[in-house]
C-alpha positions as CSV (number, residue, x, y, z in Angstrom):
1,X,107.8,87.4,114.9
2,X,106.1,90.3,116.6
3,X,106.1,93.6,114.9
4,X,107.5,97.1,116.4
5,X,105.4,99.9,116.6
6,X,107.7,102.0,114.6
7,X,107.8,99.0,112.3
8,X,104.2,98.8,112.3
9,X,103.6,103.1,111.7
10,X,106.1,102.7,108.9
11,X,103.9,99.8,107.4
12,X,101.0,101.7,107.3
13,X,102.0,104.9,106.3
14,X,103.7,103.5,103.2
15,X,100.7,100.9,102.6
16,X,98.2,104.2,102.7
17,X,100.7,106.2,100.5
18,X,100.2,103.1,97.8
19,X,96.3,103.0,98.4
20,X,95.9,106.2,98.3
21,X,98.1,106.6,94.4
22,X,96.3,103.6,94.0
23,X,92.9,105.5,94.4
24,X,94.0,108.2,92.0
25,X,94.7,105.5,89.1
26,X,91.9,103.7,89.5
27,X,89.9,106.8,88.8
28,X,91.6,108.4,86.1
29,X,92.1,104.8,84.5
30,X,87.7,104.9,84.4
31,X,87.6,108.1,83.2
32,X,89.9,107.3,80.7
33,X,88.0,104.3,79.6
34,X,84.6,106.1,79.1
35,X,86.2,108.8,77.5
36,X,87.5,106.0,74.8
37,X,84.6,103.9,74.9
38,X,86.4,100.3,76.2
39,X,85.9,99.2,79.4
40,X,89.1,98.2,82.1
41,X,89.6,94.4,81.0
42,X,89.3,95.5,77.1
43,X,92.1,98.4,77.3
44,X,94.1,95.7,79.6
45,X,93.7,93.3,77.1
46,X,94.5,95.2,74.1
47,X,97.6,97.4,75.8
48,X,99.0,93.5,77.1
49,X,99.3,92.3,73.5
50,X,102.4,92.9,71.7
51,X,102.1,94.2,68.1
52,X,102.1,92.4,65.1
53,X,101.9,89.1,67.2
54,X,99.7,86.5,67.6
55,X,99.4,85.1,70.4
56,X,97.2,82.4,72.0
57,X,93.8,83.5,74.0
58,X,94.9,81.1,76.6
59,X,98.7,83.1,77.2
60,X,96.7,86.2,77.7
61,X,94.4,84.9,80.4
62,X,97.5,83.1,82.6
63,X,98.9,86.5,82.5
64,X,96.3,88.6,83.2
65,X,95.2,86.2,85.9
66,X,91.1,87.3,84.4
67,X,88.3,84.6,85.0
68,X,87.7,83.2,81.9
69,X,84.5,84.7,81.7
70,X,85.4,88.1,81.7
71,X,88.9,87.5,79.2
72,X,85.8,85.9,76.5
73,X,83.5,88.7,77.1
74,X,85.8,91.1,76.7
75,X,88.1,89.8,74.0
76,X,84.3,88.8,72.3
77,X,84.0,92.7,72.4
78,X,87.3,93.6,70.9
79,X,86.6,91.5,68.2
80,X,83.3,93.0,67.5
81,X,84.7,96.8,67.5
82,X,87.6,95.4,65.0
83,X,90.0,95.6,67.6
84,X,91.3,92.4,67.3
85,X,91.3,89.5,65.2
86,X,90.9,85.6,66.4
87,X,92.8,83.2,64.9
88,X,91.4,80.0,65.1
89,X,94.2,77.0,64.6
90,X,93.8,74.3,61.9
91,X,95.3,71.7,63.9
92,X,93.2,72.0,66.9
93,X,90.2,73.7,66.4
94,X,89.6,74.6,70.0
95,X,92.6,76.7,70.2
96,X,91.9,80.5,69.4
97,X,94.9,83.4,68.9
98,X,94.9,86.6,68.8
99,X,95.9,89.4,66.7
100,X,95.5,93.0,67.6
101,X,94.3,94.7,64.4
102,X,95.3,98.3,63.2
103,X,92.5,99.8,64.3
104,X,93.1,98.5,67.6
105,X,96.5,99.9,67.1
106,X,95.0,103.6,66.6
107,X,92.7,102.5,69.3
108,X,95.6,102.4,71.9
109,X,97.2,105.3,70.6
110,X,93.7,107.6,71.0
111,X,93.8,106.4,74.9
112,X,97.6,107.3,74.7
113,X,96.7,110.2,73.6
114,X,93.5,111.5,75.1
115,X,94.7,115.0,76.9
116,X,92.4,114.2,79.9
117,X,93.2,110.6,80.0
118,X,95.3,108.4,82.6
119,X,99.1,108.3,80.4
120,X,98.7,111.8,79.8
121,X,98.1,113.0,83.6
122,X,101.2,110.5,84.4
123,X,103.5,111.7,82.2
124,X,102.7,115.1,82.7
125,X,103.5,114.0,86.7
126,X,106.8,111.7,85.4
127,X,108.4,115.1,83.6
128,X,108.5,116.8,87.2
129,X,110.9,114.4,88.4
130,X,114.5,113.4,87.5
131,X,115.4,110.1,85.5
132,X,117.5,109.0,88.3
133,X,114.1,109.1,90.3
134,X,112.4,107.7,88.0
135,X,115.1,104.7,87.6
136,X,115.4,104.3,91.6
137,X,111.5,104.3,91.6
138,X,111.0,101.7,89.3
139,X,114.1,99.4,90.6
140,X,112.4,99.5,93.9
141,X,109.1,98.9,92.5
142,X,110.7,95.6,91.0
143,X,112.1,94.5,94.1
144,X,108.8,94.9,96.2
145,X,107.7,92.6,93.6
146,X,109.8,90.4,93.5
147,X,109.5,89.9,97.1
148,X,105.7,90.1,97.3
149,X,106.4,86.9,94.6
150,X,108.3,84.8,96.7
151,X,106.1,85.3,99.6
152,X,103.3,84.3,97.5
153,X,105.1,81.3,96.5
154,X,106.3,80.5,100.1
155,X,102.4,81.2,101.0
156,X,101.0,78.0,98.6
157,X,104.2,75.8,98.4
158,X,103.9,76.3,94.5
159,X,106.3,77.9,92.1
160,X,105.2,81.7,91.2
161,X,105.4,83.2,87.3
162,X,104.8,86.3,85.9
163,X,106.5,85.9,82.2
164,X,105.3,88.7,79.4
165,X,103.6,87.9,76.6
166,X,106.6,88.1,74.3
């Protein structure tokens, strides 16, 4: 299939509009971090898990798609800053849960919170806009993904997931 130019411009502009948002994120998301002394993968970790649940190590790493490496390391640091809790199973000792703890509760709620931080630039952004923006912005977000799925799918001849961790 060969691509038209307009086809093409409109490709890039809207891939540079995404990398460039992208960009912003990325470094508000490391401020935000240092500010609240966690790195990337711990806040990702500990925002991912739903509270009051316990949920098995192995869950969180299929969904976050980390290495294994770095979901250990950085759930090993959670756990050491009382953010979480493992749960180790009596049936089979090899399988570990985990349980985010209340001060990893008040944890999540200072990055919420921080004034200079990452949610509180974004909503401060979201306010300027309209729900029904917001509502078509986020259905088309979906869809893109959605399709970006099923092309990855297509791609490796496999069956593509993305489930919560409820």
């Amino acid at each position: 299939m060969e691509i038209k130019n307009e086809e093409l411009e409109l490709t890039r502009v809207i891939l540079t509009s995404f990398f460039r948002i992208h960009r912003h994120f990325g470094k508000w998301l490391h401020a935000t971090m240092i500010n609240n002394d966690l790195n990337v993968p711990q806040f990702i970790i500990l925002q991912s898990m739903p509270p009051g649940q316990i949920v098995p190590q192995k869950i969180v790493g299929k969904k976050l798609l980390f290495p294994k490496s770095t979901l250990s390391s950085s759930v090993d640091g959670l756990v050491s800053l009382g953010f979480l809790q493992r749960i180790i199973s009596e049936e089979n000792r090899r399988e570990v849960s985990l349980l985010v703890t209340e001060a990893g509760k008040e944890k999540l709620q200072a990055v919420y919170n921080d004034p200079d931080g990452l949610h509180q630039k974004m909503t401060a952004i979201l306010t300027q806009y309209p729900k029904e923006s917001i509502d078509i912005l986020l259905e088309m977000h979906s869809q893109l993904y959605e399709l970006m799925l099923q092309e990855e799918t297509t791609e490796i001849g496999g069956k593509a997931s993305d489930k919560t961790l409820s």
